[in-house]
C-alpha positions in Angstrom: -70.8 108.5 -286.4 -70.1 110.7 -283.2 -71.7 107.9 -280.7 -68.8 105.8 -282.3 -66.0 107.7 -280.5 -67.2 106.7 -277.1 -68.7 103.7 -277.4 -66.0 101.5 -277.7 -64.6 102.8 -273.9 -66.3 100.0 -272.3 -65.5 97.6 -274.9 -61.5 98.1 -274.8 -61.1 95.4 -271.7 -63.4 93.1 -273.1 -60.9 93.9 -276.2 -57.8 93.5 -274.9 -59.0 90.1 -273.2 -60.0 88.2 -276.1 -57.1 89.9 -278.8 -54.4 90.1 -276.5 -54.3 93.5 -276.8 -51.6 96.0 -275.2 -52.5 99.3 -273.6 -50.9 100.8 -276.8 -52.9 98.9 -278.8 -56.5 100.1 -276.7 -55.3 103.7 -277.1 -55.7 103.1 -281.2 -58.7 101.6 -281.2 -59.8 105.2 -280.1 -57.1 106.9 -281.9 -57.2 105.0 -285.1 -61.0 106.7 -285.8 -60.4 110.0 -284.1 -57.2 110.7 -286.7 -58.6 109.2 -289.9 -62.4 111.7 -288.9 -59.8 114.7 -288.4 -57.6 114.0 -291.3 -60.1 113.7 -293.9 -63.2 116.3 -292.6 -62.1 119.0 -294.3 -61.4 117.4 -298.1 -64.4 115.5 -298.2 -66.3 118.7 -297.4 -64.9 119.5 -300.5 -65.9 117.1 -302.3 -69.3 116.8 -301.0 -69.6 120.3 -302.4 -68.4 119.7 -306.0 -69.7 115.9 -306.7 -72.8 116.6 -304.4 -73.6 116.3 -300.8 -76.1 113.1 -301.0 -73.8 111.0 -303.3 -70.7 111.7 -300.8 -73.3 111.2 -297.9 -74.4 107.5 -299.6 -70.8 106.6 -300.5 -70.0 107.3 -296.4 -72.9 105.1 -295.1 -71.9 101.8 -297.5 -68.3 102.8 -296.4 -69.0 102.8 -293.0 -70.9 99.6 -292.7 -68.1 97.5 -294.6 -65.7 99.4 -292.1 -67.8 98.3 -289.2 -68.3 94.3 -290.5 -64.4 94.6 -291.2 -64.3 95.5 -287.2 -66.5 93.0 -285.5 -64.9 90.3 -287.9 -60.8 91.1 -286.9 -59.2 88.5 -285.3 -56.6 90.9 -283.9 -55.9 94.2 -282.8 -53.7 95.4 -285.6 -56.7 94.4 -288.3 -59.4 95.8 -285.8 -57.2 99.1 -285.5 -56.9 98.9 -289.5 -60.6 98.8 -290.2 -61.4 101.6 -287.1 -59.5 104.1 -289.5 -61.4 102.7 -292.6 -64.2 103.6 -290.5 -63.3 106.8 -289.5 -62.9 107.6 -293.3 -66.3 106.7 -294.0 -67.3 108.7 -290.6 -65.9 111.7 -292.2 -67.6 112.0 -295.4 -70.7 111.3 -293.5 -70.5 114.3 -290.9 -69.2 116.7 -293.9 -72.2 115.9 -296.3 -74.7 115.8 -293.4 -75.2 119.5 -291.5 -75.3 120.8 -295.9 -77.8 118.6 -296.6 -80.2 119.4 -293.6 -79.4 123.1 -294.6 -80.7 122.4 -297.7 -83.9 120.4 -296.8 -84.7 123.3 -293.9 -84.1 126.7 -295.7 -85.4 129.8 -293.8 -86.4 129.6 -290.6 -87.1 126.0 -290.2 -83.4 125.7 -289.9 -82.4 126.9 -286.8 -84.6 124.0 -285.0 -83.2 121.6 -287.5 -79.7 122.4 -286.8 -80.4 122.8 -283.3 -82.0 119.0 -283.4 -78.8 118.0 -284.9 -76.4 119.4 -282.2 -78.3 118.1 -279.5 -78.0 114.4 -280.8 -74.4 115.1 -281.7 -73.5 116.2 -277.9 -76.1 113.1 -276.5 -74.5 110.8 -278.9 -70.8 111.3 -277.7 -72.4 111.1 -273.8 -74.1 108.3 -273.9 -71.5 106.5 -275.9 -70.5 104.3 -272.9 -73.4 103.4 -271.8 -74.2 101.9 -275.4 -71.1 100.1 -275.1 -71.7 98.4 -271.7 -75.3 97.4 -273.0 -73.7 95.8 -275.9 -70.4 94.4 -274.2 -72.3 93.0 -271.5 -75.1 91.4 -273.8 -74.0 90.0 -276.7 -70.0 90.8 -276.9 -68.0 93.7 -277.5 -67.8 93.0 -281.3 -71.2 94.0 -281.5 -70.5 97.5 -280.7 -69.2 96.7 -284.0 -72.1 94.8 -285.8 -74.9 96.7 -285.2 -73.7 100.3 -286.9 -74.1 98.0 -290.3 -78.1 97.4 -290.7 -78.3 100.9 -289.2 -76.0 102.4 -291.8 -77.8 100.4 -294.6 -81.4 101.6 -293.7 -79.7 105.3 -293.7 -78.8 105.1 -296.7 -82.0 103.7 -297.7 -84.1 106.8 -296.4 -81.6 108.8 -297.5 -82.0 108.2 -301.3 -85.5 108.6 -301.2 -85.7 111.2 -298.8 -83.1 113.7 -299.1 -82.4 116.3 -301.8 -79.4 116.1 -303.2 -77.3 119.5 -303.9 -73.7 120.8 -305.0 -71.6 123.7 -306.2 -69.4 122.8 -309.4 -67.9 125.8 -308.9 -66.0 124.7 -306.0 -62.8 123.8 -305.5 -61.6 120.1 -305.6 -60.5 118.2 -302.4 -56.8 119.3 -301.1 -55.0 116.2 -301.1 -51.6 116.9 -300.6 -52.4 119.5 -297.9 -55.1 116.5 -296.3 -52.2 114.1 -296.8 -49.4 116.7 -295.1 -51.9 117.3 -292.2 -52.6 113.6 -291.8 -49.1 112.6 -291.9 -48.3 115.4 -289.0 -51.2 114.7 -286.8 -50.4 110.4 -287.2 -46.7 110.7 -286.4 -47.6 113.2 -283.7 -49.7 110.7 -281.7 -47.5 107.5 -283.0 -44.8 108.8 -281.0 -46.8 109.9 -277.4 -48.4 106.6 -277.5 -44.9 105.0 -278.1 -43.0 107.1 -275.9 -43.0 105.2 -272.3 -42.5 101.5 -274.3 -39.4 102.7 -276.7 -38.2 105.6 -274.7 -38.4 109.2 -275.4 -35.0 109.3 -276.5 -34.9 106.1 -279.0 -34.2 106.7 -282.7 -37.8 105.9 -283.4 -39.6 108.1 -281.2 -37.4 111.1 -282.0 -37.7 110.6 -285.9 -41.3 110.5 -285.3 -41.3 113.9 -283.5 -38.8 115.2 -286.1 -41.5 113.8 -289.2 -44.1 115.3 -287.4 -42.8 118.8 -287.0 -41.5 118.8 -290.7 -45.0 117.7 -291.8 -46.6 120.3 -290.4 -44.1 123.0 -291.4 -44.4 121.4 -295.0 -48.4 121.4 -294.8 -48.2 125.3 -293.7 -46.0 126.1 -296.4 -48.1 124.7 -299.1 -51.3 126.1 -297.2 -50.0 129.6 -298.0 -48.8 128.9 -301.4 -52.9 127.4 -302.7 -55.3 129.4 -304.0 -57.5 127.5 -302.1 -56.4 125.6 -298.9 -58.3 123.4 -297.3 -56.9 125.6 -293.5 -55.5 129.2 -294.5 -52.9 129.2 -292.0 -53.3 132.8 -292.2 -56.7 132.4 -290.1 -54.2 131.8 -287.3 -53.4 135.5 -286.8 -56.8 136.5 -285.6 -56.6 136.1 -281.9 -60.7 135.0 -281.8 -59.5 132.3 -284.4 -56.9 130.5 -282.9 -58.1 131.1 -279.1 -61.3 129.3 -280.3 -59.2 126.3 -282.7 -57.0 126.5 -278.9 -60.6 125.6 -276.8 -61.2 123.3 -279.3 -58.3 121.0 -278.7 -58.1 121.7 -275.3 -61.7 120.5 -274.5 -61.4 117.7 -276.4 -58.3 116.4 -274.6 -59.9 117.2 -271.4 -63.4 115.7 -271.5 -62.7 112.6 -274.3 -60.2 110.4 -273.0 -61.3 111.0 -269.5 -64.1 109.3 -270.2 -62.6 106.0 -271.5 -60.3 106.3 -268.4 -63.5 106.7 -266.2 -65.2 103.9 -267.7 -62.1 101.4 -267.6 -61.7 102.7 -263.6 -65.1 101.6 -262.7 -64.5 98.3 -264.7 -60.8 97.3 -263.4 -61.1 99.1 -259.7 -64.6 98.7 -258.9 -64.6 95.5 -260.5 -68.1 96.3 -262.4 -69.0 94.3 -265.6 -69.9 96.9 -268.6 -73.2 97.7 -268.5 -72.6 98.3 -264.9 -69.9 101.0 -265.6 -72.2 102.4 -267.9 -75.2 102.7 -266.0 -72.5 104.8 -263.4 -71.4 106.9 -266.2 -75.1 108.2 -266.7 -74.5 111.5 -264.1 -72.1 113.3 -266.4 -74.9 112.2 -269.4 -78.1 113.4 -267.7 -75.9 116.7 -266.3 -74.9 117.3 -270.0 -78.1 116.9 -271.2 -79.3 119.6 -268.4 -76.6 122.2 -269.0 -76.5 122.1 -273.0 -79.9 123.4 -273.8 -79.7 126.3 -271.2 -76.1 126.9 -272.2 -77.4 127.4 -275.5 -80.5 129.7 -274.5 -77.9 131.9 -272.5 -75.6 132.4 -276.0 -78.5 135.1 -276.6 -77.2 136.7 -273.4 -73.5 136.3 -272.7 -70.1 136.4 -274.2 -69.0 132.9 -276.2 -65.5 133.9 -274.1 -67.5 134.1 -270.8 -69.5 130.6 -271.4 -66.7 129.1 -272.4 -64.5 129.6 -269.9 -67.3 128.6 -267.3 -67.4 125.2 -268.6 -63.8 124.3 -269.0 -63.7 125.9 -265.3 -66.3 123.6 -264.4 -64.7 120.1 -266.1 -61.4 121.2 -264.3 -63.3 121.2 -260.7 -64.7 118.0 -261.9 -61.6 116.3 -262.8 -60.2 117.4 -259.3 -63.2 116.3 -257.5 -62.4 113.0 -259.0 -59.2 112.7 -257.5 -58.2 111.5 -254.0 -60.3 108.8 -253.7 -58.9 105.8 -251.0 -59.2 101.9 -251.8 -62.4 101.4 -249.2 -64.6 104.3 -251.1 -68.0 103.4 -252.9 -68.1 104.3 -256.2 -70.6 106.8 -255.0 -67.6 108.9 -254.3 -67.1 109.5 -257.5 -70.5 111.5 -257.8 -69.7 114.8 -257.1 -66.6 115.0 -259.8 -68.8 113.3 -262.2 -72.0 115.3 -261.8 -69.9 119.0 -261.8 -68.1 117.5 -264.4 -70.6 116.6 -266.9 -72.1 120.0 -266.3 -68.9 122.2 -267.4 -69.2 119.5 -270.7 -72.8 120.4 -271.4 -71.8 123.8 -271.5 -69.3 123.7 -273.5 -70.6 122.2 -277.0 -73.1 124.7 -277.9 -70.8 127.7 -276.8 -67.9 126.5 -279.0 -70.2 125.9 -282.0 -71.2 129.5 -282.0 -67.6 130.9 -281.3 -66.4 128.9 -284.1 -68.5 130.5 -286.4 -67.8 133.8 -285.0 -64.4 133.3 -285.5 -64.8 133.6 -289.0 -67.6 136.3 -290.2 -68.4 137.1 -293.6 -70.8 133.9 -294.4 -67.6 131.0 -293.6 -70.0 129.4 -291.2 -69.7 126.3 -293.2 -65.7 126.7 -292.9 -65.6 128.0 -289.7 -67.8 124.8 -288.3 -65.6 122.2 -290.5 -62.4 123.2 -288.9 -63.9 123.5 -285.3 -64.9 119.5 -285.8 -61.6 118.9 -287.3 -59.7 120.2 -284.1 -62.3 118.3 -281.9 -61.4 115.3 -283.6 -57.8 115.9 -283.2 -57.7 116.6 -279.7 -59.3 113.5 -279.0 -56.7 111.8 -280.9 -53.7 113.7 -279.3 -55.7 114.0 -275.8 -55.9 110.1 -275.6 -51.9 109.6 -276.8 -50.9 112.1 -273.8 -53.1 111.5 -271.1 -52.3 107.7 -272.1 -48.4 108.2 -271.7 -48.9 110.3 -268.6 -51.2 107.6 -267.2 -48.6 104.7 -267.9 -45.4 106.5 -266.5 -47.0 107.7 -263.3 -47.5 104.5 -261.8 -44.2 102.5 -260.0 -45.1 99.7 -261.6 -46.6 100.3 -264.8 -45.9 96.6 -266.2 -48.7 95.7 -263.6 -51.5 98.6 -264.5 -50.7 97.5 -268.5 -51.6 93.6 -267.2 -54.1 94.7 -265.3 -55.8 96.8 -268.7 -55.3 93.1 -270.5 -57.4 91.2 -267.9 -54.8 89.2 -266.4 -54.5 90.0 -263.2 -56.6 92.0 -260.3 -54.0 92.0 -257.3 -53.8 95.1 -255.2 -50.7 96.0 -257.1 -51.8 96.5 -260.0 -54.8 97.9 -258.7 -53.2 100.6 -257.1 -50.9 100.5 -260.2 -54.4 101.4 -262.3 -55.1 104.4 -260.5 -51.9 106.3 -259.7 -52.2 106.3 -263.3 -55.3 106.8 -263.0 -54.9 110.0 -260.6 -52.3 111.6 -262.8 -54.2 111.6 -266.2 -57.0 113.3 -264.2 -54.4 116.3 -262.9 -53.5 116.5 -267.0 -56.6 117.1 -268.0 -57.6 119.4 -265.6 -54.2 121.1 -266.7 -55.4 121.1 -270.4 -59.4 122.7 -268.7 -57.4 125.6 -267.1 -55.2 126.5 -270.4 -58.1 126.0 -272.3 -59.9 128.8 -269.9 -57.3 131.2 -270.4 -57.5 130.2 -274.0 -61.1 131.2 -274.3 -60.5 135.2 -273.1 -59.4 135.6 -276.6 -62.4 134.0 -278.4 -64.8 136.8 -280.1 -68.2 137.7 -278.7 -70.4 138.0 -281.8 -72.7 140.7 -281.9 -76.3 139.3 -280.1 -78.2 138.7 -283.6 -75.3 136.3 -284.6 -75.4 134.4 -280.8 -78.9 134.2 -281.2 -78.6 132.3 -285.1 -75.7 130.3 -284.6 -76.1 128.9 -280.9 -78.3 125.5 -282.3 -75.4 124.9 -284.3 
């Protein structure tokens, strides 16, 4: 579910090519998923809990593999971005049924490890993404990046109904639609209207009423928040500094690590002129540094502030993203190493630290809460991330209409080559603008007392 974020960055020129795709339309490919995952986290975590974690988990698998046939079977973008937000649906109920069902199967203190087994695929799964992707775009096509989630999700959902042990509380409350629905709405017209912005114009009737829906939305889904006896996000939460400085990292990571990486992977692809698995194989730096710095990042939660460790890595992806600037038309791609390499390092750190200091956030035993609306702010800064970073990166060039031809595979003249990365260049310097507010975002998140760090790290 998480490795399906990613692993379509390698895939989107291939995409575009053979659909006819815009750069708009490459953006919701990504987008699509990321806002339909966000959207419904929360309420099928409800659900989960009162009609009972396995039969939510089943119903997600068969979900997501008819989402995923429905996406290597479109014939064009607007189906394929259609069936990505069926499949982020599915995604959804998956993730929210899964972490309460190993709980369940692991009580005591087998649990840690189990949950610690599960973050470390989580965080591997969104890194090695691309390289996934340029395996399977450069062997049998892109719409197998599709394909193959269906026989996997299938045989899931086989070991899952004979292996897993089912649990629920009927006690719970039901799903918040109308608040899911008012959230949704917000978050959709939000990103509608950055990824729409350079084509209509930031002024046009449409972009503005989306702006002006968006903002009503949310002050709607806030009001009725405050009014439920049980909301699906108390905006009161907001109030506790620790609370919103870690929902603040949260977004703020996401839209400076995520879409970097599809911009990386299309760079190596359209400038470098790499096929797929090629791109991915370069990608690997920032996967084997994440893999380094997670493990100790989370050994070092026993030892130092969430605040401190946090900061450290979003420090770490901004040097990154500047190291990855600056680069001239006759450099290797080996030039890219250092950015990568320093970059992938401030990620590693990050994922285990903002686990723990969402939990934190929230003491007196909301670690389930706590954790669902961490992932549902992940989620939607991926979403938002790739809508801004994608509007800076298609107004910064002179001439974007040959950057935009260049993402569709039509051309590779030195225009719109160097089209490709002054965009390129500028989404990097928003992103690392996003790491350094995200640091100073961080000095507010709590510390936990050390027997909480030492629990709650492997989460």
């Amino acid at each position: 579910m998480l490795l399906d974020v990613t692993v379509v960055y390698l895939a989107l020129p291939a995409v575009a090519s053979d659909l006819n795709a815009s750069f708009t339309s490459q953006q919701w490919v990504v987008d699509a998923y990321a806002l339909a995952v966000a959207a419904a986290l929360l309420p099928a975590g409800a659900a989960a809990d009162r009609d009972g974690r396995l039969r939510i988990f089943l119903a997600g698998l068969i979900g997501f593999a008819i989402a995923s046939a429905l996406c290597a079977a479109a014939p064009d973008a607007t189906l394929l971005n259609l069936a990505r937000a069926l499949q982020g649906l599915a995604a959804a109920a998956v993730l929210s049924a899964a972490l309460a069902l190993i709980a369940g199967a692991y009580p005591g203190d087998r649990q840690p490890t189990a949950l610690a087994i599960w973050g470390a695929v989580s965080g591997a799964a969104l890194a090695i993404g691309p390289v996934v992707g340029g395996l399977l775009v450069d062997g049998p096509g892109w719409r197998w990046v599709f394909a193959i989630n269906v026989p996997i999700a299938l045989v899931m959902a086989l070991l899952a109904r004979s292996r897993a042990l089912d649990s629920r509380d009927p006690s719970s409350p039901p799903p918040d639609l109308r608040g899911a629905a008012l959230f949704a709405g917000a978050l959709a017209l939000g990103v509608a209207a950055l990824l729409r912005g350079n084509d209509e114009g930031w002024s046009s009737a449409p972009i503005v009423a989306s702006l002006v829906g968006a903002v009503a939305l949310g002050a709607a889904f806030v009001a009725v928040e405050l009014r439920t006896a049980r909301p699906m996000l108390d905006p009161r939460n907001f109030l506790r500094p620790s609370f919103s400085g870690t929902v603040s990292v949260a977004v703020l990571q996401s839209v400076a690590i995520y879409p970097v990486l599809l911009f990386v992977a299309v760079h190596l692809q359209v400038t470098y002129g790499f096929d797929p698995l090629a791109a991915g194989v370069r990608v690997l730096p920032i996967t084997l540094t994440y893999l380094v710095t997670a493990p100790i990042a989370a050994v070092l939660l026993k030892r130092i502030p969430h605040r401190f460790s946090l900061a450290v890595g979003l420090i770490l992806v901004g040097v990154g993203l500047l190291l990855l600037r600056g680069q001239v038309a006759d450099d290797d791609w080996t030039a890219l190493l250092p950015g990568l390499l320093v970059f992938g390092a401030g990620s590693g750190c990050l994922s285990p630290s903002l686990a723990a200091a969402a939990i934190a956030a929230l003491p007196g035993g909301r670690a389930g809460v706590a954790s669902g609306v961490g992932n549902t702010f992940r989620q939607a800064g991926i979403a938002v991330g790739v809508a801004i970073l994608g509007a800076v990166f298609a107004a910064a060039p002179a001439n974007s209409d040959a950057a935009d031809a260049l993402l569709r595979g039509e051309r590779a003249d030195p225009v719109a080559v160097g089209a490709f990365v002054d965009g390129f260049e500028a989404a990097l310097l928003a992103a690392a603008i996003a790491a350094a507010a995200g640091a100073l975002a961080a000095l507010a998140v709590a510390t936990g007392p050390p027997s909480q760090r030492g629990e709650t790290a492997a989460t």
